[in-house]
TORPA-4810 file (N, C-alpha, C, O; in nm, 3 decimals):
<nodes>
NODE_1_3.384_-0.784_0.810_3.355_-0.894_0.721_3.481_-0.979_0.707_3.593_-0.929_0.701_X
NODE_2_3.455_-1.127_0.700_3.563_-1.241_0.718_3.604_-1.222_0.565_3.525_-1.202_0.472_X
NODE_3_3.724_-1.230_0.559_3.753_-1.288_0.399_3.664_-1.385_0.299_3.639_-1.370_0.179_X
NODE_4_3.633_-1.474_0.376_3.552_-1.532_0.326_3.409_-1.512_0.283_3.364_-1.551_0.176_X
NODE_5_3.327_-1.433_0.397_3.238_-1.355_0.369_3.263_-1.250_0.242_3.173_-1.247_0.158_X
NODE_6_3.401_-1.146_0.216_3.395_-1.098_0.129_3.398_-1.163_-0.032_3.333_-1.109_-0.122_X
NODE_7_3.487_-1.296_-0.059_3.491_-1.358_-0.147_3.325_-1.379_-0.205_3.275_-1.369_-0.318_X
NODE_8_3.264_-1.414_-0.060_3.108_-1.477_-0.111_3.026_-1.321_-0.149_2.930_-1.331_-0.225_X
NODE_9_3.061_-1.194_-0.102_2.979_-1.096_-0.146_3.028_-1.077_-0.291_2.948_-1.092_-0.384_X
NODE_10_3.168_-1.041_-0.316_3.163_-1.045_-0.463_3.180_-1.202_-0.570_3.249_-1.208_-0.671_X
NODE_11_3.115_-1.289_-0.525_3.065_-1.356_-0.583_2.945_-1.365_-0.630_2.914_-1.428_-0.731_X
NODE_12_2.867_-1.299_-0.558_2.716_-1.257_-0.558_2.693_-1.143_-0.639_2.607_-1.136_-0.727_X
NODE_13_2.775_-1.052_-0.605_2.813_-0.948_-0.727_2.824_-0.946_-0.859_2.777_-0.873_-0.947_X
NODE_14_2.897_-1.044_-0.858_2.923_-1.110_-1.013_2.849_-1.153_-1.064_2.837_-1.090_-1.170_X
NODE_15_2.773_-1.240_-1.058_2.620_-1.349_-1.020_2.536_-1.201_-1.101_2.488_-1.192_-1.214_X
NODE_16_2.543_-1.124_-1.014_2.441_-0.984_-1.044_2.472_-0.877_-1.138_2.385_-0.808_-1.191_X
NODE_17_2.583_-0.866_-1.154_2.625_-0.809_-1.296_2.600_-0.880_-1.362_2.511_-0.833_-1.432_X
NODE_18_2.626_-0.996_-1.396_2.619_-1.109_-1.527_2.484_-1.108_-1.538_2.456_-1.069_-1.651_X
NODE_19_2.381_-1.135_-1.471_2.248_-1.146_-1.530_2.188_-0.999_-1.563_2.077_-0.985_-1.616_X
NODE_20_2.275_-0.887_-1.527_2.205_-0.779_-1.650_2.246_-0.792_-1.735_2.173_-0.802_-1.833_X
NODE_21_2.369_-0.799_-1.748_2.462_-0.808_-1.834_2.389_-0.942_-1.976_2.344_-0.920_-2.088_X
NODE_22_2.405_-1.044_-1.914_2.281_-1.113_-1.977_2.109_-1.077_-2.062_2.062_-1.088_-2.175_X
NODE_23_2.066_-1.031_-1.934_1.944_-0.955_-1.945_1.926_-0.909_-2.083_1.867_-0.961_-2.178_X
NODE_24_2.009_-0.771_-2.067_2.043_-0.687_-2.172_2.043_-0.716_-2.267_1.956_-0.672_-2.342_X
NODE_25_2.146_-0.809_-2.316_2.218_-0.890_-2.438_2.076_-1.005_-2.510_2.030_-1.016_-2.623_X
NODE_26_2.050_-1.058_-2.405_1.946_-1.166_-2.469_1.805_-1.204_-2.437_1.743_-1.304_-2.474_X
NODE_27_1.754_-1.079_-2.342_1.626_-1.101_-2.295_1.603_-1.151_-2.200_1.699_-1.197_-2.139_X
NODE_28_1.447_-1.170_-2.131_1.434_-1.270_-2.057_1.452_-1.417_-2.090_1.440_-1.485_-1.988_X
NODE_29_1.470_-1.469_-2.169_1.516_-1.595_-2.301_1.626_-1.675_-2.250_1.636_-1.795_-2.222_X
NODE_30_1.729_-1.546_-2.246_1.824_-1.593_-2.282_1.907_-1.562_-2.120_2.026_-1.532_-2.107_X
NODE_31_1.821_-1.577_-2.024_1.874_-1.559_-1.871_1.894_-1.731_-1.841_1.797_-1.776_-1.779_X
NODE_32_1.979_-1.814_-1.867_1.972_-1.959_-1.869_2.163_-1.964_-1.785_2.264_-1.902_-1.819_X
NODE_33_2.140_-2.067_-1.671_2.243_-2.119_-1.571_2.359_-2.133_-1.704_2.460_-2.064_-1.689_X
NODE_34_2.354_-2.195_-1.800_2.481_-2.144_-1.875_2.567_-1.995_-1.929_2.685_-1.966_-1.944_X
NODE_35_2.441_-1.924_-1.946_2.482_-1.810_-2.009_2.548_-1.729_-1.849_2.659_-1.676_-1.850_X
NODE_36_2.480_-1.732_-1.750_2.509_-1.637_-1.622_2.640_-1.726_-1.561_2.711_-1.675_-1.474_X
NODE_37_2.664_-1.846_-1.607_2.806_-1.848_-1.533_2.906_-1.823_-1.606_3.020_-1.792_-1.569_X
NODE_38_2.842_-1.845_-1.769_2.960_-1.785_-1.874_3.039_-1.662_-1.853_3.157_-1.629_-1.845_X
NODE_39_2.888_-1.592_-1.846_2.922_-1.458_-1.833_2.989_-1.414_-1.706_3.082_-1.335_-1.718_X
NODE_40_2.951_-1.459_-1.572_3.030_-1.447_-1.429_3.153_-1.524_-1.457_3.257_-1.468_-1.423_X
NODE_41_3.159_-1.591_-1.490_3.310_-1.658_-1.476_3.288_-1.783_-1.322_3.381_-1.850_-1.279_X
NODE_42_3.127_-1.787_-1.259_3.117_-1.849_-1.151_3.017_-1.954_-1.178_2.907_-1.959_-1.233_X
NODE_43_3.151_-2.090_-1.075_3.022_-2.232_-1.110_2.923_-2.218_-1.063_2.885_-2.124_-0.995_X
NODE_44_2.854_-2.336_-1.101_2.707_-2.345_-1.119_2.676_-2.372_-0.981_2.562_-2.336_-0.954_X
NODE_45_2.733_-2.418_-0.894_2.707_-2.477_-0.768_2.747_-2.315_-0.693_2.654_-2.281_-0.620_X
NODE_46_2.848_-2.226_-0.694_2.801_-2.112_-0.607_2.684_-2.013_-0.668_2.657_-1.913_-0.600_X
NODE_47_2.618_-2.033_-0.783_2.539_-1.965_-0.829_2.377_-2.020_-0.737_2.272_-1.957_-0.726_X
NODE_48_2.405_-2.126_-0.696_2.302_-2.207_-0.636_2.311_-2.209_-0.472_2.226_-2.246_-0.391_X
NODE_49_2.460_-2.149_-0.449_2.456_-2.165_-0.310_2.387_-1.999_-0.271_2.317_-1.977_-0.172_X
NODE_50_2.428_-1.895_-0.376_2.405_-1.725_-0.322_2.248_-1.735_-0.334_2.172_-1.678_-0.256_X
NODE_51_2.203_-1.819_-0.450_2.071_-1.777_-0.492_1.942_-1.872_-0.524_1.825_-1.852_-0.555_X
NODE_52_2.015_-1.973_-0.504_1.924_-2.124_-0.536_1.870_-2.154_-0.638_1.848_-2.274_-0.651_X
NODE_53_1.815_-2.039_-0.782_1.756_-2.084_-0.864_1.814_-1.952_-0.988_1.904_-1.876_-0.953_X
NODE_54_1.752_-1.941_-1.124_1.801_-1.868_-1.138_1.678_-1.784_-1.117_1.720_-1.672_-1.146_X
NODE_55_1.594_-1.775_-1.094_1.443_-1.686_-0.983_1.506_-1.644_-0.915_1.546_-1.533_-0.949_X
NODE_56_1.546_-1.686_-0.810_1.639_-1.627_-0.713_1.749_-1.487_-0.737_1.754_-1.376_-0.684_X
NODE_57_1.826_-1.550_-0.837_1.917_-1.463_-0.898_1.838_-1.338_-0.989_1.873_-1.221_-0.979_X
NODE_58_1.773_-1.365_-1.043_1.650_-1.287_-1.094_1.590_-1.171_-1.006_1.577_-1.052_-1.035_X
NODE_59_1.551_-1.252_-0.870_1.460_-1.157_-0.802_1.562_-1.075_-0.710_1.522_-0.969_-0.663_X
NODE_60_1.673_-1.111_-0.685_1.749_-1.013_-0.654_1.793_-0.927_-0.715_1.829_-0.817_-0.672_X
NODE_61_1.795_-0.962_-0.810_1.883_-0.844_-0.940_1.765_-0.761_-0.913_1.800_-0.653_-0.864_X
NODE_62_1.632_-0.773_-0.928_1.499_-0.656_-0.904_1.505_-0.584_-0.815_1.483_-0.463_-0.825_X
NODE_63_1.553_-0.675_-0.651_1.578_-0.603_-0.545_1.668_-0.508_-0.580_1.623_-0.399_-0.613_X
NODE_64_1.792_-0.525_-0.581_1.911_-0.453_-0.627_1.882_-0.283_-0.653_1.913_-0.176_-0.599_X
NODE_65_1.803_-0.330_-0.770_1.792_-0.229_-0.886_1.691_-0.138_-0.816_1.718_-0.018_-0.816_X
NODE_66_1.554_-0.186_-0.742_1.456_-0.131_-0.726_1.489_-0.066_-0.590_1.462_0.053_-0.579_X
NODE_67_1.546_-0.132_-0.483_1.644_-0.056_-0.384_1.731_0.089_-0.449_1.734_0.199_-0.393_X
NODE_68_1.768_0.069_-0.521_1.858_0.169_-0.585_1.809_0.314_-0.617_1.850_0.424_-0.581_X
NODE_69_1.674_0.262_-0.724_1.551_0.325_-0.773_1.539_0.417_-0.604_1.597_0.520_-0.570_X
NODE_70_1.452_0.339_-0.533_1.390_0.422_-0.446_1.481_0.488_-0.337_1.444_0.583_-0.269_X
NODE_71_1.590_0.435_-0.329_1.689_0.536_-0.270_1.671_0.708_-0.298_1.635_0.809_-0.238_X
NODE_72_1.715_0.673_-0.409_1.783_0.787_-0.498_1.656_0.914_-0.452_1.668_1.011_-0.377_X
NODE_73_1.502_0.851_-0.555_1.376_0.910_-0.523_1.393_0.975_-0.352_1.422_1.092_-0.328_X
NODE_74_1.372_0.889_-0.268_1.350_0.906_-0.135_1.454_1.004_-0.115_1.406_1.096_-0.049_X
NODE_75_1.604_1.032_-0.148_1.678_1.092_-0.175_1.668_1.267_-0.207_1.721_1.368_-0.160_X
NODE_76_1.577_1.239_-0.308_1.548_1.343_-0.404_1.421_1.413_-0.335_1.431_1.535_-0.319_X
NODE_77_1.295_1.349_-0.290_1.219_1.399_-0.196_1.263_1.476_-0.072_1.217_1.584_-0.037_X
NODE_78_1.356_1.408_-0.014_1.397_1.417_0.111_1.505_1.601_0.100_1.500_1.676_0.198_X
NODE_79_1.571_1.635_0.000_1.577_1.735_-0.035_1.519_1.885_-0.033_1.555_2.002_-0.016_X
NODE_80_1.413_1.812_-0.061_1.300_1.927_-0.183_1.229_1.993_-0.009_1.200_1.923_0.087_X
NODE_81_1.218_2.148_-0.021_1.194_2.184_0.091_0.959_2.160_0.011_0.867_2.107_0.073_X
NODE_82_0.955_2.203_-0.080_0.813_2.204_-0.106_0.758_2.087_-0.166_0.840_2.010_-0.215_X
NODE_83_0.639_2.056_-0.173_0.561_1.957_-0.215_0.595_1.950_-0.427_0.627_1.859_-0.503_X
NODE_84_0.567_2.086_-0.443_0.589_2.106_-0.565_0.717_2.082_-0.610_0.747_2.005_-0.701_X
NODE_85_0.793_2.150_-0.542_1.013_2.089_-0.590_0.978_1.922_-0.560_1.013_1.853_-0.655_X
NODE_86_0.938_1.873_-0.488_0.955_1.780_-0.435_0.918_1.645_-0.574_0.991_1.556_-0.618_X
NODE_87_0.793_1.679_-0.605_0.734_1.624_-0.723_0.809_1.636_-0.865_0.819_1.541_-0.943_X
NODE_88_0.870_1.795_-0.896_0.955_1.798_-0.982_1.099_1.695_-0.968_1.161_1.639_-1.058_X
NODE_89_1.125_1.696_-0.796_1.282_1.580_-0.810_1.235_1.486_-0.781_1.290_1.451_-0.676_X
NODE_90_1.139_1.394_-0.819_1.088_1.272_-0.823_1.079_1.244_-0.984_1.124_1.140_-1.032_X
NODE_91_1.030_1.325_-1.047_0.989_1.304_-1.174_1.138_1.324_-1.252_1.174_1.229_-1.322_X
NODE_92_1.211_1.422_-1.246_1.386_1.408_-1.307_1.457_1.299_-1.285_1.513_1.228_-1.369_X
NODE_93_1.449_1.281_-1.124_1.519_1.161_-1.039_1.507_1.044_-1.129_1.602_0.980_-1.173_X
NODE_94_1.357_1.015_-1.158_1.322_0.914_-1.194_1.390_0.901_-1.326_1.487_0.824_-1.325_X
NODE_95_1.355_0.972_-1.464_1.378_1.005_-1.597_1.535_0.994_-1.569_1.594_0.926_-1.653_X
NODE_96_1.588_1.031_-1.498_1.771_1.040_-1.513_1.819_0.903_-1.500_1.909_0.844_-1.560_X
NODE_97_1.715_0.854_-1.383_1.757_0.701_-1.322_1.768_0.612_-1.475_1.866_0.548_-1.514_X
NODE_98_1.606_0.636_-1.560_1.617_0.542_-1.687_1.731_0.600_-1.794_1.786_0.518_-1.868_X
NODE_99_1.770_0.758_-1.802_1.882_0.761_-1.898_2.003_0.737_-1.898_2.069_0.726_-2.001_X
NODE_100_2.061_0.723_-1.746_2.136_0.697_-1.646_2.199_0.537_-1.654_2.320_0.513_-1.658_X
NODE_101_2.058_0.402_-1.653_2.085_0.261_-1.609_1.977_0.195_-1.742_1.883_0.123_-1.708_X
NODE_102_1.994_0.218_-1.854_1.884_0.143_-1.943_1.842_0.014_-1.928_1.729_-0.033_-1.939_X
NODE_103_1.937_-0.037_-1.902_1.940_-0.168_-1.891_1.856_-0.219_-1.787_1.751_-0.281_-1.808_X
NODE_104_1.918_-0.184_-1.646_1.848_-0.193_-1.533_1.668_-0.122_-1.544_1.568_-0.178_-1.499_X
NODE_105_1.670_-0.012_-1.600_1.571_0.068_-1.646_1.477_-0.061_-1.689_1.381_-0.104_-1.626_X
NODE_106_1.524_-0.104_-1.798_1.450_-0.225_-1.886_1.425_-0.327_-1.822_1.329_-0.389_-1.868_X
NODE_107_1.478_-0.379_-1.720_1.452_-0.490_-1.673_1.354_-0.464_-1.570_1.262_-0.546_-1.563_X
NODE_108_1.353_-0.336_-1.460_1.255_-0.261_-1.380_1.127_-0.263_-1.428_1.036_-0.301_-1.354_X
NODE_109_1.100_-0.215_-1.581_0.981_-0.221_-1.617_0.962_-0.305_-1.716_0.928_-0.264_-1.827_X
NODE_110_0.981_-0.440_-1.688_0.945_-0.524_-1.802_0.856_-0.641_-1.765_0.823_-0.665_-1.649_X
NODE_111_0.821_-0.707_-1.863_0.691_-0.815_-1.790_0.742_-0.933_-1.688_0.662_-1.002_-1.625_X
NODE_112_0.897_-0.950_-1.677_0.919_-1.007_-1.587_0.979_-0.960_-1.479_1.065_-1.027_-1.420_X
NODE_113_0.938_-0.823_-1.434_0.947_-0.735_-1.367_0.789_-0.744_-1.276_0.767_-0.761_-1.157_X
NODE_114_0.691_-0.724_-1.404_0.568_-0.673_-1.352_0.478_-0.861_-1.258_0.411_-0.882_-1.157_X
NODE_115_0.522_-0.926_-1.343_0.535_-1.078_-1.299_0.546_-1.092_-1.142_0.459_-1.127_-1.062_X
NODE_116_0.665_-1.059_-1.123_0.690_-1.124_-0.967_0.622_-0.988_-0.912_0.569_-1.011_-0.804_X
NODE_117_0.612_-0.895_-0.940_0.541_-0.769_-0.856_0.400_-0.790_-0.807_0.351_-0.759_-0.699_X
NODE_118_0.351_-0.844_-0.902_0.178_-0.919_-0.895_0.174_-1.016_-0.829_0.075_-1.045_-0.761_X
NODE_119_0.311_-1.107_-0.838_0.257_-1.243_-0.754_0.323_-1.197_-0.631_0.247_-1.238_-0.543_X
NODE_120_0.425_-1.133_-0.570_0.476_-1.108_-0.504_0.442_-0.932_-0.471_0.544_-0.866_-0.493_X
NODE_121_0.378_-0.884_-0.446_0.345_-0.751_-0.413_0.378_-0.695_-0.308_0.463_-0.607_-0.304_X
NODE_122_0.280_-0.761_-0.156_0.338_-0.761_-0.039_0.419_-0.770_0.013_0.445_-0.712_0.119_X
NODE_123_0.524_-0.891_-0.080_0.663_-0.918_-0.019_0.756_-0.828_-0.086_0.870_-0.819_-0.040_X
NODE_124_0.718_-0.750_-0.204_0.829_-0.709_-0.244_0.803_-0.537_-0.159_0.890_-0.456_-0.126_X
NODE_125_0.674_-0.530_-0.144_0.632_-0.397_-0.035_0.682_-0.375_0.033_0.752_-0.274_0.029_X
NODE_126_0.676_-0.497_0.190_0.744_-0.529_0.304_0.882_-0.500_0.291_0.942_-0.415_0.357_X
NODE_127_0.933_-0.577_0.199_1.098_-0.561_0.189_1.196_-0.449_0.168_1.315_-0.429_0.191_X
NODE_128_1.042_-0.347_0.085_1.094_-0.172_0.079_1.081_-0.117_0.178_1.156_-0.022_0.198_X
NODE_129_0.952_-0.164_0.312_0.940_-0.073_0.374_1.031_0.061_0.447_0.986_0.167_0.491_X
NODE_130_1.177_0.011_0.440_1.259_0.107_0.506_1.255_0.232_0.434_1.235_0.345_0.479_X
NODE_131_1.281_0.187_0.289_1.272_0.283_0.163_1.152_0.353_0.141_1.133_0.449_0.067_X
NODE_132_1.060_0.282_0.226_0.886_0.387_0.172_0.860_0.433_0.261_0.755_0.498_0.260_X
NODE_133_0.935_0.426_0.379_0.864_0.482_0.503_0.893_0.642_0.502_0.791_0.703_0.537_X
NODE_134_0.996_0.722_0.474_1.036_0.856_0.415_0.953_0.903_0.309_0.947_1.023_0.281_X
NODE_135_0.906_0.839_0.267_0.803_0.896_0.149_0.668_0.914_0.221_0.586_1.006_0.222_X
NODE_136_0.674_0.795_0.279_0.507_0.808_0.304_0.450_0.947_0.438_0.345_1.007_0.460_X
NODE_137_0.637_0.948_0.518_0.636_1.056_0.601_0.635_1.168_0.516_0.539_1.244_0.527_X
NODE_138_0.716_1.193_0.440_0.696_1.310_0.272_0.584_1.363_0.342_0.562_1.438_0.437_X
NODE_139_0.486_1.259_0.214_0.398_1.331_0.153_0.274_1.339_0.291_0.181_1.407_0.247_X
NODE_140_0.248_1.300_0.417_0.177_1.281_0.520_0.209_1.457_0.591_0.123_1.528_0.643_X
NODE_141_0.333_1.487_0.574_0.365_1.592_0.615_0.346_1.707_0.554_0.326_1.813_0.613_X
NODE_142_0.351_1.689_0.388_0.277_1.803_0.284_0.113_1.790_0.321_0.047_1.892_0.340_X
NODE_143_0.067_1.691_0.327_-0.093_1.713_0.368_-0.131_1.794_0.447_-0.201_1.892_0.421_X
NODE_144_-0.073_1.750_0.589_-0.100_1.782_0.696_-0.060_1.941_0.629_-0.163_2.008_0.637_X
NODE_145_0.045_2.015_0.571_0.098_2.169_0.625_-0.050_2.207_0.481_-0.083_2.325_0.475_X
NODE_146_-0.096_2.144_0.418_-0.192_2.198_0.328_-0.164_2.160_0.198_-0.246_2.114_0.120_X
NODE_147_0.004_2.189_0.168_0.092_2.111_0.008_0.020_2.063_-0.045_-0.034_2.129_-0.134_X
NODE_148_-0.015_1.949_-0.028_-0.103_1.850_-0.090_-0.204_1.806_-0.104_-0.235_1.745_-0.001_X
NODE_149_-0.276_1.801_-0.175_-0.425_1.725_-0.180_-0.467_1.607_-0.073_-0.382_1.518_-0.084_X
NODE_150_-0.564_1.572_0.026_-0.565_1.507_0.081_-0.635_1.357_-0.005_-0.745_1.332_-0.055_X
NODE_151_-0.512_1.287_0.008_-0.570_1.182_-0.096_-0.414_1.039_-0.025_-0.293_1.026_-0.011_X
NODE_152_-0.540_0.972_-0.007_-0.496_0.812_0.014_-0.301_0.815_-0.041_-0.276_0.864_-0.151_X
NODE_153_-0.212_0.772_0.026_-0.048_0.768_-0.079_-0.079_0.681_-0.161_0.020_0.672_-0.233_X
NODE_154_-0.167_0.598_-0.202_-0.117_0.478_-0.313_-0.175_0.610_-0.418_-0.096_0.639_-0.508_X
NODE_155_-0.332_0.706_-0.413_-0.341_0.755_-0.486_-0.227_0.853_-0.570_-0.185_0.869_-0.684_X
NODE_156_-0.206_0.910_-0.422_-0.090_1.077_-0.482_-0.002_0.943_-0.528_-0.032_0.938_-0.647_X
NODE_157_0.096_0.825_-0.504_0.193_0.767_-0.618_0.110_0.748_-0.722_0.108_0.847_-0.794_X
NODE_158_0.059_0.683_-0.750_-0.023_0.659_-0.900_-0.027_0.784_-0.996_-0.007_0.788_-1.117_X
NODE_159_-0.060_0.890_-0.901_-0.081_1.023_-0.986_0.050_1.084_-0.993_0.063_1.176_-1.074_X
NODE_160_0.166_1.043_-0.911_0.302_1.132_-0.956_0.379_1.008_-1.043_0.451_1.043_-1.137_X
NODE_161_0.364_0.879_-1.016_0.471_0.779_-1.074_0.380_0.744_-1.194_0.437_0.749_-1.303_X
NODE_162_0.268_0.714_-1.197_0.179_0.663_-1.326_0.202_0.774_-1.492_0.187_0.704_-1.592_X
NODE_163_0.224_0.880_-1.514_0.255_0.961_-1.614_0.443_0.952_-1.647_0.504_0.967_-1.754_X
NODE_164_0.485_0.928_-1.531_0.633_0.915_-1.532_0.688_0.744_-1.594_0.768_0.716_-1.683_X
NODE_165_0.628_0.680_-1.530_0.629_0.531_-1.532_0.617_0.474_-1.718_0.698_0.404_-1.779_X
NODE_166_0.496_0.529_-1.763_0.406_0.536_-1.866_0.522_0.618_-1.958_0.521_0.583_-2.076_X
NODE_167_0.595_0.692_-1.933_0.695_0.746_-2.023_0.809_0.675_-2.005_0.873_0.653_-2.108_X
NODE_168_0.851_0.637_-1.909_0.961_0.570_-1.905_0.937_0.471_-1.996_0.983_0.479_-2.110_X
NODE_169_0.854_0.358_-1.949_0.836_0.204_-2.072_0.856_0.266_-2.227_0.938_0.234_-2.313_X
NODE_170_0.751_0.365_-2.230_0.741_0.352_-2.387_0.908_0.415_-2.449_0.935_0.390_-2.566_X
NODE_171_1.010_0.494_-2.366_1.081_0.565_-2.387_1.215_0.383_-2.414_1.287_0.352_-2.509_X
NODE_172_1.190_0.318_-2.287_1.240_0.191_-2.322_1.244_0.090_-2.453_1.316_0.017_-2.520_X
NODE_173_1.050_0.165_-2.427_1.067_0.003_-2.595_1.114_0.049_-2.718_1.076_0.003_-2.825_X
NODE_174_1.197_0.138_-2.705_1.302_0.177_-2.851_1.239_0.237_-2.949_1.288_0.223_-3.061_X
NODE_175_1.109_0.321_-2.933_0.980_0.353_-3.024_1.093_0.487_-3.058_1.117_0.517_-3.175_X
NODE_176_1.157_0.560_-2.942_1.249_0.689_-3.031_1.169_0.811_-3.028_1.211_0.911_-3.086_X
NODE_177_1.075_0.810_-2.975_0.975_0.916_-2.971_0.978_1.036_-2.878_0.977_1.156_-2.904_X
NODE_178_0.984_0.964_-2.746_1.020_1.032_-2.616_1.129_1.101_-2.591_1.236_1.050_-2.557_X
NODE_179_1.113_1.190_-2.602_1.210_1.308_-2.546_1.233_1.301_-2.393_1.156_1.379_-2.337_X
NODE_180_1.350_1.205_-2.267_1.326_1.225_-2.134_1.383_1.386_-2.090_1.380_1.411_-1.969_X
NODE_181_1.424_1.473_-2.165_1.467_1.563_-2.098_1.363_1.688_-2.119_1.357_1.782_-2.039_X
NODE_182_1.275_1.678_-2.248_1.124_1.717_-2.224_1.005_1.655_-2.153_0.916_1.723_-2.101_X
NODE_183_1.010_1.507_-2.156_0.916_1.491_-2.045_0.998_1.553_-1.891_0.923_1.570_-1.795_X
NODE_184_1.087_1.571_-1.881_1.147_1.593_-1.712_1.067_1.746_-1.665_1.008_1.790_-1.567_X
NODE_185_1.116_1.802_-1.828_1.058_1.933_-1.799_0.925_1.938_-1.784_0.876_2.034_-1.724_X
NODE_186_0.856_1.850_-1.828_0.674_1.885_-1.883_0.607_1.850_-1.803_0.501_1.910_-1.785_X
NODE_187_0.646_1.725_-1.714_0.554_1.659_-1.642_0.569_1.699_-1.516_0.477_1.660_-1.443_X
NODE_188_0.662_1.770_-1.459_0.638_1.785_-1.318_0.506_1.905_-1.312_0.414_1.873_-1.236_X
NODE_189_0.490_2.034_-1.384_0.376_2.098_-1.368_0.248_2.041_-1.388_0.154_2.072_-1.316_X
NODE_190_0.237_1.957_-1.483_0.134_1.876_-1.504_0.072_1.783_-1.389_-0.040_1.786_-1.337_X
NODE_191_0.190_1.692_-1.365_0.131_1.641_-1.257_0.091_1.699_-1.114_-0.005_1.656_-1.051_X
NODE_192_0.177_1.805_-1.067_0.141_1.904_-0.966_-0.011_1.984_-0.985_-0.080_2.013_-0.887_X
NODE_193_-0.038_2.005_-1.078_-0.206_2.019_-1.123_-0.286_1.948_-1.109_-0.394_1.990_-1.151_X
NODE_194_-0.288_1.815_-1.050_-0.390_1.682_-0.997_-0.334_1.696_-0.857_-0.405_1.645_-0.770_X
NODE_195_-0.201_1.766_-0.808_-0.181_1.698_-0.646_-0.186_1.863_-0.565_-0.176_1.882_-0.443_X
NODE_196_-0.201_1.958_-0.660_-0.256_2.058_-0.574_-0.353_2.076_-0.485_-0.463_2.023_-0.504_X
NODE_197_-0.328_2.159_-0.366_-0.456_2.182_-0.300_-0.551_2.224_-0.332_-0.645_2.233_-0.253_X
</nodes>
């Protein structure tokens, strides 16, 4: 990488800290071209050259984060010699990820999260594919040895991420209720009871 190239990556960096950093502090509201260069310390014109809008800057920060997310998971699968461990380090993975990055956590599952996911689904699909393709080998390979229930992958995710997901938000919206280190424990048997053979 040219010097220059590196100047422009952590400029982009910055750009991307500052709008959680933002995020965090003031909502989706308060994500405005003044506050993200305040906070970066970077003009308005390289904020426009890394990202063109602050959408842009926005939908990368999702990439970022959601890259990160499914690393880790794919990570944590990729581990697990059984279908069952496997589901248990998906479901911790996950819960650690939100006690771990709240912020990022919050912005992952929030309505301007769920926003570009709906209008953008396919593209934001496509753009994981590197990241989903290990999973989808996962769980294709627990089928096939018996592990798993033979059931469509969007189903078996829905049924391992949908109870996890569903705790995470509400554990986000500051309700105080959720215990993540009892759901970590509770939900992996639970959900392994819908993805059994």
């Amino acid at each position: 990488m040219t010097p220059k190239q590196q100047r422009g990556a952590e400029t982009a960096d910055r750009l991307l800290d500052a709008a959680l950093q933002v995020y965090a502090e003031a909502g989706e509201q308060g994500v405005t071209v003044s506050a993200l260069t305040r906070a970066s310390g970077v003009s308005l014109g390289s904020m426009y050259h890394h990202f063109g809008s602050v959408d842009g800057l926005m939908d990368a920060l999702l990439t970022r984060w959601l890259t990160r997310l499914l690393g880790e998971l794919t990570a944590a699968l990729e581990r697990s010699r059984t279908a069952r461990t496997g589901i248990r380090a998906v479901v911790q993975t996950y819960l650690g990820f939100v006690e771990e990055h709240p912020d990022a956590a919050r912005l992952l599952h929030s309505s301007y999260a769920d926003r570009m996911n709906m209008a953008q689904a396919r593209q934001v699909r496509d753009a994981q594919e590197a990241r989903l393709s290990p999973v989808a080998a996962w769980v294709d390979g627990r089928i096939a040895a018996g592990e798993l229930v033979a059931l469509p992958l969007p189903l078996i995710e829905g049924l391992i991420l949908g109870p996890v997901v569903a705790t995470a938000r509400r554990h986000l919206s500051g309700l105080d209720d959720v215990d993540l280190a009892q759901a970590a424990r509770v939900l992996p048997d639970r959900i392994w009871r819908s993805l059994a053979p």
